[in-house]
Every structure is written in structure tokens, then in C-alpha cells.
C-alpha positions in Angstrom: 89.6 151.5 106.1 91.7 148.7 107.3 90.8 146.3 109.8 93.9 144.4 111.2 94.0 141.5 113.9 95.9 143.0 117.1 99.2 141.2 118.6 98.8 139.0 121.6 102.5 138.4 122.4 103.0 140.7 125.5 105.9 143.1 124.7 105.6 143.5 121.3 104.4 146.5 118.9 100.8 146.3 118.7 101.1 148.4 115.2 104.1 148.8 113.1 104.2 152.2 110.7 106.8 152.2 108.2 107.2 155.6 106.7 108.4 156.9 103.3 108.2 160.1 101.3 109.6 162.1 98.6 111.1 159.1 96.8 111.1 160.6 93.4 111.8 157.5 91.5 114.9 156.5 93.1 115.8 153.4 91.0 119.6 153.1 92.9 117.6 152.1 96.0 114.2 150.9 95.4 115.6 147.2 95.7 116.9 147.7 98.5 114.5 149.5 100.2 112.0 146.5 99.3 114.3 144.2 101.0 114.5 146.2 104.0 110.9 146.8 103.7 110.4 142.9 104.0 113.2 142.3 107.2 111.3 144.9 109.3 108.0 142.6 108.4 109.9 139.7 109.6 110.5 141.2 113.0 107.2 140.5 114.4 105.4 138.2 112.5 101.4 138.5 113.5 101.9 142.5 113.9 99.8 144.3 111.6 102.4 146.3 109.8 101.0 149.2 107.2 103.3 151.5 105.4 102.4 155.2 104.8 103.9 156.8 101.6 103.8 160.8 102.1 103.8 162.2 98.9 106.0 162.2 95.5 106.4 158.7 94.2 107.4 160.3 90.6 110.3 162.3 89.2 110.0 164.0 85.9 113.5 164.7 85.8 114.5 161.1 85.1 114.2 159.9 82.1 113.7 156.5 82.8 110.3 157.2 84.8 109.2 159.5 82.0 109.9 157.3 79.0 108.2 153.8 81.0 105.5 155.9 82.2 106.8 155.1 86.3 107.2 151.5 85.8 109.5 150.8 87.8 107.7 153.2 90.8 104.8 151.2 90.5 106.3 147.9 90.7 107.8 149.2 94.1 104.5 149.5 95.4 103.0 146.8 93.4 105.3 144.8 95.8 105.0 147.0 99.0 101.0 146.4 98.7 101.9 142.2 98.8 103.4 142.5 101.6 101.1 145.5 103.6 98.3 148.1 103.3 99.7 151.1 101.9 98.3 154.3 102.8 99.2 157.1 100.0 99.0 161.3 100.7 98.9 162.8 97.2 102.2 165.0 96.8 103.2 167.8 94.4 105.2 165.2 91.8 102.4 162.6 91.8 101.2 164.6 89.1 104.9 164.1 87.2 104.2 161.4 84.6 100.6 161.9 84.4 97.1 164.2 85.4 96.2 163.1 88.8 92.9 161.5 88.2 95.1 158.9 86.6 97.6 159.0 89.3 94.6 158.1 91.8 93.0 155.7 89.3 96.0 153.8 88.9 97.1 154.0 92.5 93.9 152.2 93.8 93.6 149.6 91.4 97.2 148.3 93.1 95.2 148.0 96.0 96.7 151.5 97.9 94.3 153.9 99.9 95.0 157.0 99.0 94.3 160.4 100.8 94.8 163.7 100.4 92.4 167.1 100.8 93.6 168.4 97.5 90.4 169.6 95.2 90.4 169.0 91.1 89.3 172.4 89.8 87.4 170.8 87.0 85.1 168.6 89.2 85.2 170.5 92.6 85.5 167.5 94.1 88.6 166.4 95.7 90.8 163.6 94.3 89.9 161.4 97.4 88.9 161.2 100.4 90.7 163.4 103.0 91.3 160.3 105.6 91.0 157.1 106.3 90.9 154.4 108.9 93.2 151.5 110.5 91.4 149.3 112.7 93.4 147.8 115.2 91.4 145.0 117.6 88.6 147.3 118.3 90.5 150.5 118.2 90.0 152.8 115.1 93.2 155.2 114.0 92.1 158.1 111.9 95.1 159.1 109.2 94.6 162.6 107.6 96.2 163.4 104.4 97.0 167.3 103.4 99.0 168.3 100.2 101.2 171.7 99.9 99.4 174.6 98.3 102.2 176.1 96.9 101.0 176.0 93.0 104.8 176.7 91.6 105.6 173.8 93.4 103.5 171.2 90.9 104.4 170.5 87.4 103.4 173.2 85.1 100.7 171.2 82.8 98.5 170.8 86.0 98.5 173.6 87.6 95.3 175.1 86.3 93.5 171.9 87.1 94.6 171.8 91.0 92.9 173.4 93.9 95.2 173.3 97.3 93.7 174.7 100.2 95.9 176.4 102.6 96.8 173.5 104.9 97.0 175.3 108.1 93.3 176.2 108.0 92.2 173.0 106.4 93.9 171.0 109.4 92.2 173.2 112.0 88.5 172.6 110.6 89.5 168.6 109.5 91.6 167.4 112.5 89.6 167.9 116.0 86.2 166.6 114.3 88.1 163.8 113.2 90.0 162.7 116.0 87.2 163.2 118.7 87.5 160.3 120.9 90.5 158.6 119.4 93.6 158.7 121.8 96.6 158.2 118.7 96.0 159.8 115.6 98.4 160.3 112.2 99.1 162.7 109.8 100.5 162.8 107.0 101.7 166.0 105.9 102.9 167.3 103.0 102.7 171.0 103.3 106.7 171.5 104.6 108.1 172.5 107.6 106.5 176.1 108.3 102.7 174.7 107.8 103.4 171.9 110.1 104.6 173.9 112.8 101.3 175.8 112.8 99.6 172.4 113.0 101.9 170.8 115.6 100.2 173.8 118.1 96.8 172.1 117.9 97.7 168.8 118.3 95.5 166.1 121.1 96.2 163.0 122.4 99.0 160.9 120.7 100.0 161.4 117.5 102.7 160.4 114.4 102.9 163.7 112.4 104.7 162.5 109.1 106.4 165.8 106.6 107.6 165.3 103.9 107.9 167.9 100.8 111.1 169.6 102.1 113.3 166.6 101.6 114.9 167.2 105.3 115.5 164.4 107.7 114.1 165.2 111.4 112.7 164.3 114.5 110.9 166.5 116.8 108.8 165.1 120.0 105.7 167.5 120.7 104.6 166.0 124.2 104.0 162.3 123.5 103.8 163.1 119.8 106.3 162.1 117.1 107.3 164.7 114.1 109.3 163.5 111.3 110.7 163.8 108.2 112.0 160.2 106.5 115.0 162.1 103.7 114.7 161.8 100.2 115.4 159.3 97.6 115.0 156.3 99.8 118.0 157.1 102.0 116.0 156.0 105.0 112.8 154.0 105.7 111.6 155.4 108.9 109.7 152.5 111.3 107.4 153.9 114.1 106.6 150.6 116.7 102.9 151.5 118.1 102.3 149.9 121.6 98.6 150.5 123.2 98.3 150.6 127.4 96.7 151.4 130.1 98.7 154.7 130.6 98.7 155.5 126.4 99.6 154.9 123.2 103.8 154.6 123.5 105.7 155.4 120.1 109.2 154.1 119.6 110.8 156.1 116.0 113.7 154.1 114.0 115.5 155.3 111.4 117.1 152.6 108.9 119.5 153.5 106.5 119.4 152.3 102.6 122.7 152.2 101.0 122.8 151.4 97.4 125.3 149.2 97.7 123.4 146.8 99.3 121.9 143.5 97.8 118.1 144.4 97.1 115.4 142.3 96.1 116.4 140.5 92.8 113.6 140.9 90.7 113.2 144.5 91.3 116.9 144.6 90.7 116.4 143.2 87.3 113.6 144.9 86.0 115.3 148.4 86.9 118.6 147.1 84.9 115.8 146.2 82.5 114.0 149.6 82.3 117.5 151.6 81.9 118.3 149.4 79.2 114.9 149.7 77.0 114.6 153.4 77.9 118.7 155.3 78.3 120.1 156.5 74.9 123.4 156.5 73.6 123.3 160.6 74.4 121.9 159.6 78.2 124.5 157.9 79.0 127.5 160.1 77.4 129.7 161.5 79.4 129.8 164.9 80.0 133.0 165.8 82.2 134.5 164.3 85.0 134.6 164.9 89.1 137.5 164.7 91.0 136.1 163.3 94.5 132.9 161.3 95.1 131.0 163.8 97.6 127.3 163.2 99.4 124.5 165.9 97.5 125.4 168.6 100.5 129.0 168.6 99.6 128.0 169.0 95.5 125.3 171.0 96.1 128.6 173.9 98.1 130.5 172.5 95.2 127.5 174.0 92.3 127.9 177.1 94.5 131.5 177.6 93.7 130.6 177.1 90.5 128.1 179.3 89.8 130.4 182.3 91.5 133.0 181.2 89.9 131.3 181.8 86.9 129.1 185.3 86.9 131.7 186.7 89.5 129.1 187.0 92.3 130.1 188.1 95.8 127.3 185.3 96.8 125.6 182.4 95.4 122.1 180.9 96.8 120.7 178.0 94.9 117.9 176.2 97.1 118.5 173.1 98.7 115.8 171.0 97.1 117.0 171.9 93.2 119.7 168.9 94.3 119.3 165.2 93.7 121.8 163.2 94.6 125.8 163.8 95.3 128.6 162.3 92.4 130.7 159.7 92.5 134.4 160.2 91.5 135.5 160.1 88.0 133.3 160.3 84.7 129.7 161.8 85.1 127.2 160.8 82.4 124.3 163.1 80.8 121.7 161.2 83.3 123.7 161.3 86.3 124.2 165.0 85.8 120.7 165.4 85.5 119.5 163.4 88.5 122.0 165.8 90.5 120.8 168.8 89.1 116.9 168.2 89.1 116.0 171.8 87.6 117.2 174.1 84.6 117.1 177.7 85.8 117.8 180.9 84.7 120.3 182.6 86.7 119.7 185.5 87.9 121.1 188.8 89.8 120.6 192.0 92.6 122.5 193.7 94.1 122.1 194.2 98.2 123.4 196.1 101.4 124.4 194.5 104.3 121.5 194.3 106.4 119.9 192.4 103.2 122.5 190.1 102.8 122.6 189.3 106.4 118.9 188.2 106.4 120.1 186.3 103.5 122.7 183.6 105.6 120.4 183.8 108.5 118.1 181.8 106.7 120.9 179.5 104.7 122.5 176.4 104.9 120.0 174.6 107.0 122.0 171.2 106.8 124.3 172.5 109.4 123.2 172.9 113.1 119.9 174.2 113.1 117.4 174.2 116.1 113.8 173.3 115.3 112.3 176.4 115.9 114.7 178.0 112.9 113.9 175.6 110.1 112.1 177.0 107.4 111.9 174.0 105.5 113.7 173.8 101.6 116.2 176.5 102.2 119.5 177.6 100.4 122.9 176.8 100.3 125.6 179.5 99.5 129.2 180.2 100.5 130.6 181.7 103.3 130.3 185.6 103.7 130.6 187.9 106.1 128.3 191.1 105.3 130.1 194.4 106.1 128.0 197.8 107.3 128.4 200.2 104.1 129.5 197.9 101.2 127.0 196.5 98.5 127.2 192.8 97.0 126.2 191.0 93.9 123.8 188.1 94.6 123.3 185.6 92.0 120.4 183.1 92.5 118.3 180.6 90.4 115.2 182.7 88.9 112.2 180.5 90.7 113.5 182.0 93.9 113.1 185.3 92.7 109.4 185.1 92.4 107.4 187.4 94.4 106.1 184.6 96.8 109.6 183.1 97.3 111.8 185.9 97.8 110.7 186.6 102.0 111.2 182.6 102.8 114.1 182.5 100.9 116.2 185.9 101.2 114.5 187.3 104.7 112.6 190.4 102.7 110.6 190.6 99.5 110.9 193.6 97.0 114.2 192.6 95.5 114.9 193.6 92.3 116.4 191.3 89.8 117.9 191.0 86.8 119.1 188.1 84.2 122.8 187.4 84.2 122.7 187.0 79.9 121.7 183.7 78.6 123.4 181.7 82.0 121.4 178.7 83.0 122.7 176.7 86.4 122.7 173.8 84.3 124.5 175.4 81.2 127.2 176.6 84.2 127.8 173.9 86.0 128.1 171.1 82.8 130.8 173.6 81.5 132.4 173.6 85.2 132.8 169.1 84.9 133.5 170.0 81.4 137.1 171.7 82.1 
């Protein structure tokens, strides 16, 4: 529980809530997203400012974080905590770079509270406590914390030692006992899109409903209650200004952008140079083909599906939205940059389908585009442009964790698909080849 001293300066925020999730060790833009971090501080000095982190600090797909053991992650909040409480919801990648009785362990003896209602099948206990406080004056604000229960979701070494409840039931048992007589609550959420639509129904009084998970960038207003979703990799820091009245509790959403070309904090900046120097090999930082225009992850993420039908002859390619990292930048494209765009290996895999399949197939793609609220279904996939025809059959190719039995109805509107292997193809053997030539 934190107990901060409220703001007497009429006018101002009597809470500021920055808000970050799915970071997954973003080393380009933790810098900078400390310095910006510190300027929204500066804003209102006296303001009790507390930052809430929902979910997925770690990223076993970079090299750096795995060999240093998240160094660099946990001097980002080593630093965040200096300067504010930090309130922590335990994500699927915490467990990353190590078993998350460590993850918690380490997290608190920084100083950050950390929540979440995900159980440890070993103990039966949970990991921590499901909420906590921030005391504001004489006004208490309870934060819940729920996790995703998706177990393919979490690294393989720890699934067997996880217990997620289904967060849609766990929020309507945990949320009206806990908010009973409080007038602004938060959540913290990170159970994805389709969960938190379910919860959003039950919501009372004000609330600031943080997502995360899906790496999606959103705002949503549910009466006088916020919904979110702050990006991925630091490309935002999301600030929530909390004013307290008469008539309610008033919330005013920002969104900042981080660029990474922008001067960050300069001992943060050194100690990442640092870590890349002790930790990259000659063979991470080889170059493995070239790219002939810089493009944002959207645009490479069209440009991998291209690729991939390019290469297995498919009439359409789906490769989900959140397999992506980052975009590239024109000209040569190292071992580690390739991998930080590409965050999984997968096989690839095939089916063929009618019409009517395929059509319930782009109904539910390309989610980046114009999508209304009530549509989104959280990570979703990109492929290219077809237009199914009554009568004909076509050759889908997709990455093989899509194909499993509890991903094929979010992902491909119907389960019941039959697939098979295209060979020994991997969407990261395919697409090196396509820089390669």
C-alpha cells in the first residue's frame, strides 16, 4: 500500500498514473523512456506520481537480456522506483530469464509492489497478492492485477509450474468485493482484448482499466472509465492525470511518444552500449542480408508475408501480429536485428480451404487497419490481400502455433482445420533466405 500526500494547488492532477506494458527489453528506448519518465515528474512537482508496469518486462528473444540475466531491464526499474512507486502485474514473459518466484523475489527487493492473481502449482499459493492500495490524502484506490491464462502463451520451462485462472471469472468474484465503497478503481489487465471486454461489462464507479498482452495501442471510454493499451517496446508512455471533486473522479489520458532517436538518460545509455558490448558476438552482429527501405514493424511484418508466399506458393499467408518485434531500417540487417524482428521460429505450415473458410479468415485479419472496438480480437494476423471466390479452393500457409486446437477459432474464424507441414520450412529459415538474395 502506498500512502501519498495529496496536491493543494487548485487545478492540478491530484494523482498522476504513468502506464507501461509489454516492454520486452527494449534497450533502443529504455533511455529515453527514463528521460521522459522524469519530464512528466517535473510537470507537477508535489503530485504524487506512481507508475504501473502491466506485464512483460523480459524478452527471451534478445540475447542481450538472456546472456546478463535482464540487467539492463532491471536497471530501468531500478531507476523508475527512485523516482516513484512502481506497481508491477506479473505478465506471461516475466517468467523469460528466470522461474517466477525469482522474478517476484527480485522485483520486491527493488522496492516494486507487485500484483497479480496468478497461482504457483507447486505451492498453491499465488505469486502475490492479487491487489494493492494507493492512498491518496485520505482516499484509498484499490489496483487489481490479473495475468492471461493462456498457458502456450508462457515460456515452455514454466508452464507446468503456473496456474492461471480464467480472468473473466476471477475479475467477477475479486473486483466488486474489492472496490465496495471506493468511487475510482484500476486494473491492470493482462488477459488481452477479448477477456477485458467481458470485464469492462461489470465495471462501477470510475475506473483506469490498463491491457496489455496484445501489443495494440487503444483507447476506449466505458462511461467515465478509461481502457487502454500503452504499444509495445516502449513506443509510448501513456500518462493518466487523476483529479478528485465534488461531482467525481475526472481522468485526462496522454499518450507520449518515445523515439529512439532521442537523447535518453546517459547513464542508462551507457550501460546498454555496455551490455551489448560484454554480451553480442562476432556471429550476433554479422550480417545476414540487406533491406531495401527502412519500414515501421506493420509494413515488415506485409513485407514477411510476401515472403513467406513467395516462397511455399501459397494463395494466402497469415502470420500473427504479435510474432513481430520491431520494423528494419534500410541497408544491412545483422543476425540480432533479424531476430528482434522476428521474435519466434515456427514451423510453417499448410490447409487447404473453401471460400466461406477463407472469408472468416480476413474478417478477422489485419487489425492494424480501421477497426471498431467491438471487432478487435486482440493479437490477430496479417496476410495479403485476397478476395475469396464461391467454388474455388486455396492453399493457406500459417505459422504452426496458430494451428493448435485452441488457436485456430480466434485466429481463422472456425476450428477443425486440418494441417499439414510445408517440408522442413521454418518462417525464420524463409524469410533470412528472402534479405539473403
Amino acid at each position: 500500500m502506498f500512502r501519498l500526500a495529496q496536491a493543494q494547488t487548485p487545478g492540478t492532477p491530484d494523482l498522476v498514473l504513468l502506464n507501461l506494458a509489454d516492454l520486452h527489453s527494449a534497450y533502443d528506448r529504455l533511455p529515453q523512456l527514463l528521460t521522459r519518465i522524469r519530464e512528466v515528474k517535473a510537470r507537477h512537482p508535489g503530485v504524487p506520481h506512481v507508475l504501473l508496469f502491466n506485464g512483460d518486462l523480459f524478452e527471451l528473444g534478445n540475447v542481450v537480456a538472456v546472456r546478463s540475466g535482464g540487467t539492463l531491464d532491471w536497471a530501468f526499474m531500478r531507476a523508475v522506483q527512485r523516482e516513484m512507486p512502481v506497481i508491477f502485474n506479473i505478465g506471461n514473459h516475466e517468467a523469460d530469464l528466470m522461474d517466477q518466484q525469482d522474478f517476484v523475489r527480485q522485483a520486491r527487493a527493488l522496492g516494486l509492489t507487485v500484483i497479480t492473481n496468478l497461482y504457483d502449482r507447486r505451492t498453491g499459493l499465488p505469486y502475490a497478492r492479487t491487489f494493492t492500495t494507493i492512498t491518496v490524502g485520505e482516499r484509498q484506490i484499490p489496483v487489481l492485477g490479473l495475468g492471461v491464462n493462456a498457458l502456450s502463451t508462457y515460456p515452455q520451462a514454466v508452464r507446468d509450474t503456473i496456474l492461471p485462472p480464467d480472468p473473466v471469472e476471477f475479475f467477477q468474484s475479486a473486483y466488486t468485493p474489492l472496490v465496495t465503497g471506493s468511487d475510482f478503481n484500476v486494473v491492470l489487465t493482462h488477459a488481452g482484448v477479448v477477456p477485458d471486454k467481458a470485464m469492462l461489462t461489470g465495471l462501477k464507479g470510475t475506473n483506469l482499466v490498463v491491457g496489455g498482452h496484445d501489443h495494440l495501442h487503444l483507447r476506449h471510454d466505458v462511461g467515465g472509465s478509461v481502457y487502454l493499451h500503452n504499444g509495445f517496446k516502449g513506443e509510448l508512455l501513456n500518462v493518466v492525470n487523476v483529479q478528485f471533486g465534488a461531482q467525481g473522479t475526472t481522468l485526462t489520458s496522454e499518450d507520449l511518444p518515445i523515439s529512439e532517436s532521442a537523447v535518453g538518460d546517459r547513464l542508462l545509455t551507457v550501460l546498454v552500449n555496455r551490455q551489448r558490448e560484454l554480451h553480442l558476438t562476432a556471429e550476433d552482429r554479422a550480417v545476414i542480408g540487406q533491406i531495401d527501405n527502412t519500414s515501421t514493424v506493420q509494413e515488415a511484418a506485409r513485407w514477411a508475408v510476401e515472403q513467406v508466399k513467395k516462397a511455399t506458393g501459397a494463395d494466402v499467408v497469415a502470420i500473427n501480429h504479435t510474432s513481430f518485434g520491431r520494423g528494419f531500417k534500410q541497408g544491412d540487417v545483422t543476425q540480432v536485428q533479424f531476430a528482434e524482428f522476428l521474435r519466434f521460429d515456427n514451423k510453417l505450415m499448410r490447409a487447404t480451404v473453401d471460400a466461406a473458410t477463407l472469408t472468416g479468415v480476413m474478417k478477422l485479419a489485419n487489425q492494424d487497419r480501421a477497426t471498431r472496438f467491438e471487432d478487435l480480437t486482440g493479437d490477430f494476423v496479417y496476410t495479403n490481400e485476397v478476395k475469396p471466390e464461391v467454388g474455388r479452393t486455396y492453399t493457406l500457409v500459417t505459422v504452426d502455433f496458430l494451428t493448435l486446437a485452441q488457436n485456430q477459432a480466434r485466429f481463422f474464424g472456425r476450428d477443425g482445420l486440418s494441417f499439414e507441414q510445408v517440408g522442413t520450412l521454418t518462417s525464420k529459415g524463409v524469410l533470412a533466405a528472402a534479405l539473403r538474395k
